[in-house]
Jmol script that loads the backbone (N, CA, C; Angstrom):
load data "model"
ATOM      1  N   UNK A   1      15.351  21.675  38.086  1.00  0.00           N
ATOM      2  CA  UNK A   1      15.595  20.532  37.225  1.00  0.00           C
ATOM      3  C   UNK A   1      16.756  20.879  36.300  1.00  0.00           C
ATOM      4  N   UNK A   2      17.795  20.073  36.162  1.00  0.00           N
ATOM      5  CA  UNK A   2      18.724  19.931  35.244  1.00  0.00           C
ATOM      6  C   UNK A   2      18.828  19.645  33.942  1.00  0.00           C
ATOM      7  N   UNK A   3      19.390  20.213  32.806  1.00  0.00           N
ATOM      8  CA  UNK A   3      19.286  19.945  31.755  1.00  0.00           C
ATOM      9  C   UNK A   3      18.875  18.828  31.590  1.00  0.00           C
ATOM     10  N   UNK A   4      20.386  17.541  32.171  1.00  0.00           N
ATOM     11  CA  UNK A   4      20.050  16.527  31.750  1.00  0.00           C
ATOM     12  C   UNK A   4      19.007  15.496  32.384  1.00  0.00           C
ATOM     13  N   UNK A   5      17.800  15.919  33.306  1.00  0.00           N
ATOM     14  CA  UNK A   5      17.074  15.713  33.886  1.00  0.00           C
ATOM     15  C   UNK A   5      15.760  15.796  33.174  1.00  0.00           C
ATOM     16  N   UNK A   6      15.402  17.263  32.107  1.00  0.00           N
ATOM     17  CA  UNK A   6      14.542  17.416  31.176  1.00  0.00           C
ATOM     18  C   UNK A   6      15.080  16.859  30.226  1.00  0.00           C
ATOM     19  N   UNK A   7      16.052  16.394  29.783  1.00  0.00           N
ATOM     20  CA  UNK A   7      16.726  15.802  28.372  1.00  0.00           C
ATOM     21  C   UNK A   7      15.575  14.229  28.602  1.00  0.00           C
ATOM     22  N   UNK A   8      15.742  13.593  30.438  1.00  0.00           N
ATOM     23  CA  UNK A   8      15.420  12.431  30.055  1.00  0.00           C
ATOM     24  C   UNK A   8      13.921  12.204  30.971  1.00  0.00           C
ATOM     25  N   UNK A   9      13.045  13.673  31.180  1.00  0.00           N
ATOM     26  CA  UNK A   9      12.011  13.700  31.360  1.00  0.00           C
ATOM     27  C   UNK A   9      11.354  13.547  29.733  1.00  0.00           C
ATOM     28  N   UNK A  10      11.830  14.169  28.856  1.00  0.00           N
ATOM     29  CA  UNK A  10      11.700  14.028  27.586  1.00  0.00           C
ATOM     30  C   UNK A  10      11.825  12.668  26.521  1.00  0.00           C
ATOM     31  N   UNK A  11      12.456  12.311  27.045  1.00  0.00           N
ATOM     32  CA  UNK A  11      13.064  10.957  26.032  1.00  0.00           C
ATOM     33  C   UNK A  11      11.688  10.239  26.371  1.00  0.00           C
ATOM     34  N   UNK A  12      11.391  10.180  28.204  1.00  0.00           N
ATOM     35  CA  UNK A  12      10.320   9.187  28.435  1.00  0.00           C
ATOM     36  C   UNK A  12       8.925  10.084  27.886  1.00  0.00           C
ATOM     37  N   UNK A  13       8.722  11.137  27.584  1.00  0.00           N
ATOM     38  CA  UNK A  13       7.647  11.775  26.831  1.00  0.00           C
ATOM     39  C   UNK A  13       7.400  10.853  25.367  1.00  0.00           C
ATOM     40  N   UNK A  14       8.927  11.110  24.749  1.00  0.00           N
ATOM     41  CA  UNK A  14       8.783  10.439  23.662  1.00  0.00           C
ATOM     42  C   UNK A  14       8.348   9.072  23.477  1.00  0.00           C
ATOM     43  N   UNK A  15       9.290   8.439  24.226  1.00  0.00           N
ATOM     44  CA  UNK A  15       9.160   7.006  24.174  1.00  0.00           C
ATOM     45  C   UNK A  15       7.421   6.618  24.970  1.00  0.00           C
ATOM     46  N   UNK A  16       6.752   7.454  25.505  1.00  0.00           N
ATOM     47  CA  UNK A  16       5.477   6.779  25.750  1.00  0.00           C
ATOM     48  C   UNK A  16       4.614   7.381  24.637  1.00  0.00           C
ATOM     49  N   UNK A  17       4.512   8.390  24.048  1.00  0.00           N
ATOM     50  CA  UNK A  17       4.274   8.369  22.631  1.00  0.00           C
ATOM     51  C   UNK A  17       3.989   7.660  21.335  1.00  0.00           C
ATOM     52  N   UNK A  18       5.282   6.929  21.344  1.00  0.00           N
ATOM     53  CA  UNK A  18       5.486   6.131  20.625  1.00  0.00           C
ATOM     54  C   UNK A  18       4.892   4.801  21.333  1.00  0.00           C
ATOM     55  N   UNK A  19       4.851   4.397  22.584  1.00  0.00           N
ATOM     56  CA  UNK A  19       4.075   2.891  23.058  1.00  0.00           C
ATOM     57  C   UNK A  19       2.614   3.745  22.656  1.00  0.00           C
ATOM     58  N   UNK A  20       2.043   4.699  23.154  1.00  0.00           N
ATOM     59  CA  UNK A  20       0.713   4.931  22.978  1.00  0.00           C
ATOM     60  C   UNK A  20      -0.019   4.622  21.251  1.00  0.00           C
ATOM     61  N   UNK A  21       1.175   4.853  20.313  1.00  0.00           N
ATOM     62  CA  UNK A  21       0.770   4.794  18.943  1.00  0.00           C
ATOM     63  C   UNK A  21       1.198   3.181  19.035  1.00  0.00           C
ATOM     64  N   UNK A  22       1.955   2.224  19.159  1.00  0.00           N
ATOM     65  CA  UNK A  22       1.766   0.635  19.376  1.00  0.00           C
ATOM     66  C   UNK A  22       0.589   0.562  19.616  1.00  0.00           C
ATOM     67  N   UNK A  23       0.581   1.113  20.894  1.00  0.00           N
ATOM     68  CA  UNK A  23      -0.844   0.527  21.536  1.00  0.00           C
ATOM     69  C   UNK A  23      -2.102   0.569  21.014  1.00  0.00           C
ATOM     70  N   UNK A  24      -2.487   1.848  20.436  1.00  0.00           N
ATOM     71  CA  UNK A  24      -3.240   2.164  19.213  1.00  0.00           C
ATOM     72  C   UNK A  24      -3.746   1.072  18.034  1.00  0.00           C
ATOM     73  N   UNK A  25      -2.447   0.614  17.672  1.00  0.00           N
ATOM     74  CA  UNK A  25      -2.285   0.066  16.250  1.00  0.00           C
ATOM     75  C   UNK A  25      -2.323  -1.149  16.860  1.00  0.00           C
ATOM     76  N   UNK A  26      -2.385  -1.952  17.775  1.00  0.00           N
ATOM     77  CA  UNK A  26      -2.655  -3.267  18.200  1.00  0.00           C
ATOM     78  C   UNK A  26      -3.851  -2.982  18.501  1.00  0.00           C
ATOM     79  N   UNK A  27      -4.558  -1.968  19.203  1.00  0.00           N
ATOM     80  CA  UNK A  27      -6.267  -2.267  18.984  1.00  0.00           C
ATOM     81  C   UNK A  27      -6.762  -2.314  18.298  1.00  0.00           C
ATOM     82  N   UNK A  28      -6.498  -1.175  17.199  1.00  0.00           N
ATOM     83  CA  UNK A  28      -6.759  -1.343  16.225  1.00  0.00           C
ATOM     84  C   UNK A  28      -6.792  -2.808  14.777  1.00  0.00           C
ATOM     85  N   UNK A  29      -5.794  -3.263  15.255  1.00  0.00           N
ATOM     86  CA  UNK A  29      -6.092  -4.436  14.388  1.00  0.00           C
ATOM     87  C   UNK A  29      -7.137  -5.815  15.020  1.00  0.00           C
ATOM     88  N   UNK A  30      -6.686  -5.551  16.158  1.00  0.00           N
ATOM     89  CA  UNK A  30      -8.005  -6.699  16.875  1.00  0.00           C
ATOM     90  C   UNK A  30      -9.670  -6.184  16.915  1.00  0.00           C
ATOM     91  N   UNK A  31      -9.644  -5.005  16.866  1.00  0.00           N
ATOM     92  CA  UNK A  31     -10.738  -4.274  16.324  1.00  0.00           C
ATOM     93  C   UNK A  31     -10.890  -4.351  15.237  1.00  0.00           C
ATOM     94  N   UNK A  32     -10.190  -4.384  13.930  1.00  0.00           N
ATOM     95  CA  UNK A  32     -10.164  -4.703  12.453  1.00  0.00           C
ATOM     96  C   UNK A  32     -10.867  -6.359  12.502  1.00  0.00           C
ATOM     97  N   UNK A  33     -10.243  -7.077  13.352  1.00  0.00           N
ATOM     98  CA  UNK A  33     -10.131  -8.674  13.370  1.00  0.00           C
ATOM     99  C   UNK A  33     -11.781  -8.959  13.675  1.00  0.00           C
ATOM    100  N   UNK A  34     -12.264  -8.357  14.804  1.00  0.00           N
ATOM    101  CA  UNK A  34     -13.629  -9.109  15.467  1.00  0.00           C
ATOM    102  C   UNK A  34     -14.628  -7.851  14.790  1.00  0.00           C
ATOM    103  N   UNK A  35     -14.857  -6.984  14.119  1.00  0.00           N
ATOM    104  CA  UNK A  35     -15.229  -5.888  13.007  1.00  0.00           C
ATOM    105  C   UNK A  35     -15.422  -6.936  11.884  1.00  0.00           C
ATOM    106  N   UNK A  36     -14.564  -7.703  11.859  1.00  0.00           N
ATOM    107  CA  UNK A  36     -14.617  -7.906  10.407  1.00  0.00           C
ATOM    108  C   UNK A  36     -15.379  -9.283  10.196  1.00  0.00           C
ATOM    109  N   UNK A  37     -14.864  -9.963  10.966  1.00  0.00           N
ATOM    110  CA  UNK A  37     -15.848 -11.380  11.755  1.00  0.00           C
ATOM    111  C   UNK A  37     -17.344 -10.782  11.587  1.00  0.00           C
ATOM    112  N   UNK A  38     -17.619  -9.688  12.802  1.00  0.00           N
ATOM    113  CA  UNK A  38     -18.987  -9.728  12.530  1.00  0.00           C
ATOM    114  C   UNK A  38     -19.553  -9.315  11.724  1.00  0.00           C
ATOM    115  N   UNK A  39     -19.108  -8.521  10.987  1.00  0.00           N
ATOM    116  CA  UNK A  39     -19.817  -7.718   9.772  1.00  0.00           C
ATOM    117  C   UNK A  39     -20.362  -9.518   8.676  1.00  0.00           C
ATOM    118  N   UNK A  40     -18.837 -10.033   8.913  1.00  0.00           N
ATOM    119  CA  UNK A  40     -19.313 -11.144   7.856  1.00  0.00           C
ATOM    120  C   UNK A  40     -20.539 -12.003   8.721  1.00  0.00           C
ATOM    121  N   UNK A  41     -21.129 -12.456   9.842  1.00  0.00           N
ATOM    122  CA  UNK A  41     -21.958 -12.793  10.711  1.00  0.00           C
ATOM    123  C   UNK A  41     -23.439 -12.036  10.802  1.00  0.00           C
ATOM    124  N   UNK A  42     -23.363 -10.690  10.612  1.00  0.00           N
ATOM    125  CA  UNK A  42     -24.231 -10.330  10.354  1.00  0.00           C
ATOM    126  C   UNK A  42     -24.838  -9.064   9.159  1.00  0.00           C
ATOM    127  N   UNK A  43     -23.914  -9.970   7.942  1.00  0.00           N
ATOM    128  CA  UNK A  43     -24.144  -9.162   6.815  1.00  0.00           C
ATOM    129  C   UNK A  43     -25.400  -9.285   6.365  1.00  0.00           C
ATOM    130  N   UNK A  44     -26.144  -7.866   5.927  1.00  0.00           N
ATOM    131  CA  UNK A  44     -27.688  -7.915   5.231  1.00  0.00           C
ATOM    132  C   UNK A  44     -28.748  -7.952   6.499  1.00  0.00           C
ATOM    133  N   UNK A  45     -28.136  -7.968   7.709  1.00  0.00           N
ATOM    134  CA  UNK A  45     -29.168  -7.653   8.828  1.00  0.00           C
ATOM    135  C   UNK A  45     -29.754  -6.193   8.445  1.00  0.00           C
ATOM    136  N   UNK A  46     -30.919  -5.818   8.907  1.00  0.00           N
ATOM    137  CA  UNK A  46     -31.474  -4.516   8.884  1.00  0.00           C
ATOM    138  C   UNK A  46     -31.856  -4.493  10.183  1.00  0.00           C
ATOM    139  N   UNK A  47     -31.313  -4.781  11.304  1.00  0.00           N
ATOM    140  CA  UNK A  47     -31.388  -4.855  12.051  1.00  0.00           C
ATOM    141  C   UNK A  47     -31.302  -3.450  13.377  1.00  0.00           C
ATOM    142  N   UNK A  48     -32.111  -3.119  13.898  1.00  0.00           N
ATOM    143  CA  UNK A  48     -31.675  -1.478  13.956  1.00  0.00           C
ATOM    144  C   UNK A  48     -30.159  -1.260  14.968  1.00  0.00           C
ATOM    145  N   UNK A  49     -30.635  -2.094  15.612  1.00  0.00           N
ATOM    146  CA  UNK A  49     -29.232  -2.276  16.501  1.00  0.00           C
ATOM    147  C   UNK A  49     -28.014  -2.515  16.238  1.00  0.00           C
ATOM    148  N   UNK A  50     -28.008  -3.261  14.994  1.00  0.00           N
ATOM    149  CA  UNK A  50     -26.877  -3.784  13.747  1.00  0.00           C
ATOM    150  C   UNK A  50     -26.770  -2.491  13.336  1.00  0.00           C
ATOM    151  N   UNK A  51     -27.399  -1.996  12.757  1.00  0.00           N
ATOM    152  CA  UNK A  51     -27.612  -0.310  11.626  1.00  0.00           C
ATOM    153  C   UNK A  51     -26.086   0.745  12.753  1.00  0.00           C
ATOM    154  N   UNK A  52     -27.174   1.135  13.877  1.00  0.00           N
ATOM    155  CA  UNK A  52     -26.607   1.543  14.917  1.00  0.00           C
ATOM    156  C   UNK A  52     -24.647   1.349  15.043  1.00  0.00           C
ATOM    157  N   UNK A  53     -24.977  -0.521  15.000  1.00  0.00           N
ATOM    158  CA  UNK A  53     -23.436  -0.692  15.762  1.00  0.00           C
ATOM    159  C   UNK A  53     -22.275  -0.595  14.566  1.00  0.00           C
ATOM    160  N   UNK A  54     -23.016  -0.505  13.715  1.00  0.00           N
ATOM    161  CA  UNK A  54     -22.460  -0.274  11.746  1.00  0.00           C
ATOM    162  C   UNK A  54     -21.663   1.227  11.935  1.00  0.00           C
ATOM    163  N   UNK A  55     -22.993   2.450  11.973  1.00  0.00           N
ATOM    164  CA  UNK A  55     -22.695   3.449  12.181  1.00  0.00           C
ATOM    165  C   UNK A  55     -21.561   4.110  13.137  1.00  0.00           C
ATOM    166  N   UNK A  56     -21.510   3.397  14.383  1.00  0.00           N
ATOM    167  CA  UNK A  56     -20.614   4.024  16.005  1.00  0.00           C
ATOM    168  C   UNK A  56     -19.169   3.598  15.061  1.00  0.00           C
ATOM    169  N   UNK A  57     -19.119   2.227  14.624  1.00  0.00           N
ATOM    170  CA  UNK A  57     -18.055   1.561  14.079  1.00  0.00           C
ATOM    171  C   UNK A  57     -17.102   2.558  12.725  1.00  0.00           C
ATOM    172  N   UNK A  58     -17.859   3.123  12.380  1.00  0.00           N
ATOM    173  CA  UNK A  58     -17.789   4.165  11.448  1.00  0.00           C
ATOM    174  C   UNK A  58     -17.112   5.411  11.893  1.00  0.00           C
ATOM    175  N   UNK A  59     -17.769   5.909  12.553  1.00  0.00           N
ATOM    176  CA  UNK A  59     -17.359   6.944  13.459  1.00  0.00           C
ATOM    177  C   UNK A  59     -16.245   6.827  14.076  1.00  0.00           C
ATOM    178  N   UNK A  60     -15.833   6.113  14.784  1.00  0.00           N
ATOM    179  CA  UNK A  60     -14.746   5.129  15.625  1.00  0.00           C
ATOM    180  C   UNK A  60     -13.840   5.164  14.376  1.00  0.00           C
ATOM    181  N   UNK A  61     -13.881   4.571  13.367  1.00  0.00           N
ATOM    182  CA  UNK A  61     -12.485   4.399  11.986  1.00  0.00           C
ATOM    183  C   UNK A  61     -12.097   5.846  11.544  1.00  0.00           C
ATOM    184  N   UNK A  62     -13.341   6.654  11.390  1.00  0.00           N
ATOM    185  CA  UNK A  62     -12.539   7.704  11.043  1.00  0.00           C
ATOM    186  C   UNK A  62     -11.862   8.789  12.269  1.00  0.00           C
ATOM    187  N   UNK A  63     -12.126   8.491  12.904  1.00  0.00           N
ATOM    188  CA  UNK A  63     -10.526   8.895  14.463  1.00  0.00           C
ATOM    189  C   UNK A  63      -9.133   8.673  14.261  1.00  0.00           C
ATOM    190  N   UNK A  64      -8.866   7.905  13.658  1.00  0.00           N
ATOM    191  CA  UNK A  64      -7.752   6.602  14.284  1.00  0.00           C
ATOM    192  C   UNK A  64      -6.724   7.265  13.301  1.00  0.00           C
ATOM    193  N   UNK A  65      -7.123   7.699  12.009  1.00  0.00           N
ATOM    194  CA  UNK A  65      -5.938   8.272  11.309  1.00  0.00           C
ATOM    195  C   UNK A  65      -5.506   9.850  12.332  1.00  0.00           C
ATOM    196  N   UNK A  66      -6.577  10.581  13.029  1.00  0.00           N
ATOM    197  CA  UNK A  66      -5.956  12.157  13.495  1.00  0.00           C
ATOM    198  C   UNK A  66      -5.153  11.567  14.952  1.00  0.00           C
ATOM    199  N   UNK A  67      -5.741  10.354  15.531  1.00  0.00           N
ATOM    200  CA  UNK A  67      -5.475  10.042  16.612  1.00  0.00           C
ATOM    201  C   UNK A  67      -3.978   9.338  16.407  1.00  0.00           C
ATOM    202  N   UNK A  68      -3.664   8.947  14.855  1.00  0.00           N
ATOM    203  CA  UNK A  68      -2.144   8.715  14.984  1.00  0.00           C
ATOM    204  C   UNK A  68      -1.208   9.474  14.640  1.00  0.00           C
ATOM    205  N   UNK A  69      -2.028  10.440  14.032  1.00  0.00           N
ATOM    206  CA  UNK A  69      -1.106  11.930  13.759  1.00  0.00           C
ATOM    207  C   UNK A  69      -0.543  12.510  15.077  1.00  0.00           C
ATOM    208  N   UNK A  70      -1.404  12.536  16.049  1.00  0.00           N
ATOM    209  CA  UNK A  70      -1.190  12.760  16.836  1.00  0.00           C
ATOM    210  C   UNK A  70      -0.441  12.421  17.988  1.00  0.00           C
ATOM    211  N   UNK A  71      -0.403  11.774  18.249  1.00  0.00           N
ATOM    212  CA  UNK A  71       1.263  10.440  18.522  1.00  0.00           C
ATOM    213  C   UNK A  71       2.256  11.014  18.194  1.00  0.00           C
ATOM    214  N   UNK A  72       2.103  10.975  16.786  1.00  0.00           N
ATOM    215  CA  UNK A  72       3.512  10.853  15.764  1.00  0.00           C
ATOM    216  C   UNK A  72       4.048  12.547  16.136  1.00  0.00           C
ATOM    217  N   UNK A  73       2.587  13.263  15.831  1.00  0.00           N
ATOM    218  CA  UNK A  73       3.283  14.883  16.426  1.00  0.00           C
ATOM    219  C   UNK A  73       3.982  14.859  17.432  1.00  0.00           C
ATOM    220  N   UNK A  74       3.391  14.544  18.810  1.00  0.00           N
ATOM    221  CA  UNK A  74       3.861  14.704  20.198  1.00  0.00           C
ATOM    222  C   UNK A  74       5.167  14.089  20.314  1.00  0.00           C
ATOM    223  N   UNK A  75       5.345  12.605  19.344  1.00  0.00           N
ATOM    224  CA  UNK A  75       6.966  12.331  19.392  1.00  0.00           C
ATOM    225  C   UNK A  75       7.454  13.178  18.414  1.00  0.00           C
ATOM    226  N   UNK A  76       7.736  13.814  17.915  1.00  0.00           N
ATOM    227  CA  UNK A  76       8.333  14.967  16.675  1.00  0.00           C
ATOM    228  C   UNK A  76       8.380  16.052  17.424  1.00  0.00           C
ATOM    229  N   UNK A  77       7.504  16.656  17.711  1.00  0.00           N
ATOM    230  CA  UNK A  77       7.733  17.967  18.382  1.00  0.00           C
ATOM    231  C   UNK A  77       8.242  18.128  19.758  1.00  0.00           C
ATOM    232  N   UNK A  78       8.568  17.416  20.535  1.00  0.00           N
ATOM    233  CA  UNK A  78       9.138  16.725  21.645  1.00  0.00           C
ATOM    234  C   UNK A  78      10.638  16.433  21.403  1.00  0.00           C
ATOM    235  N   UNK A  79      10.660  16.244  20.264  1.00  0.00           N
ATOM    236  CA  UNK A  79      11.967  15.567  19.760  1.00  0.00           C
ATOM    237  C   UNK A  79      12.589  17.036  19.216  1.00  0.00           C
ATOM    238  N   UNK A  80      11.771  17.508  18.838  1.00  0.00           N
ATOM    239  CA  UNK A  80      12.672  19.094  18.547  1.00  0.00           C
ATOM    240  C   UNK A  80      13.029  19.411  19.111  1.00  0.00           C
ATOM    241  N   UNK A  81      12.193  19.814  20.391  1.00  0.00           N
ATOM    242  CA  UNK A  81      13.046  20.231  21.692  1.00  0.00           C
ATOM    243  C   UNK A  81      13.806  20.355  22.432  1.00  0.00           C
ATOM    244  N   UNK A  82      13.902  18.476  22.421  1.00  0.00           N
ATOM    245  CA  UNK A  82      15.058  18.101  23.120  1.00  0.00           C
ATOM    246  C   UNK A  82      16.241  17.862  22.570  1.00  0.00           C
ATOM    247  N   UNK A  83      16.354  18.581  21.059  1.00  0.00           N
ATOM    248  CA  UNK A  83      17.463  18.565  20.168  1.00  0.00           C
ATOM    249  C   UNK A  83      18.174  19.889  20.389  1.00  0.00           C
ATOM    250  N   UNK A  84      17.146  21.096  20.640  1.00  0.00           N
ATOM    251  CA  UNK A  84      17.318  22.490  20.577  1.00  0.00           C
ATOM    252  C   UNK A  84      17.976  22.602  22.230  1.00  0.00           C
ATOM    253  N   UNK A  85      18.016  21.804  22.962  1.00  0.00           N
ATOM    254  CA  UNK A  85      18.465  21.778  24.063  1.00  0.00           C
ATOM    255  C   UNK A  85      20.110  21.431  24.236  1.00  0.00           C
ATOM    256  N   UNK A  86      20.179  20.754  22.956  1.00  0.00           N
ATOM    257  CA  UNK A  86      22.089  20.076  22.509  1.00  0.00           C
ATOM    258  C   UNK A  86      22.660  19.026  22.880  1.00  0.00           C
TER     259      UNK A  86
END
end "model"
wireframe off; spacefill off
backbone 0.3
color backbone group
């Protein structure tokens, strides 16, 4: 493989990186959107299954900030690379 062959095996590293963190952040808001709907639908349920789908939902939000770090790394450190290359 040729320099400029890894230069633009790389670029497409990056650039799907960066769609994967889009892609992310558009589920994420339609997940924000129908989350937020139901919470208001079934606010004050004690419902155990409600309790449950409260909790997973929870779990699930706190991901999403390491899971976009992580994106953002793989385009950054990718991007070093292919700088250190010239």
């Amino acid at each position: 493989m040729s320099i400029a062959e890894l230069k633009a095996t790389l670029n497409a590293a990056i650039e799907s990186a960066r769609q994967g963190r889009r892609t992310l952040d558009q589920a994420i808001a339609q997940a924000d959107s129908a989350t937020g709907e139901a919470a208001r639908v079934l606010r004050g349920s004690q419902h155990a299954e409600v309790t449950r789908t409260h909790s997973a939902l929870s779990a699930a939000g706190a991901e999403i900030e390491p899971i976009r770090r992580r994106f953002d790394a793989v385009a950054e450190k990718v991007g070093d690379y292919r700088s250190q290359l010239g």
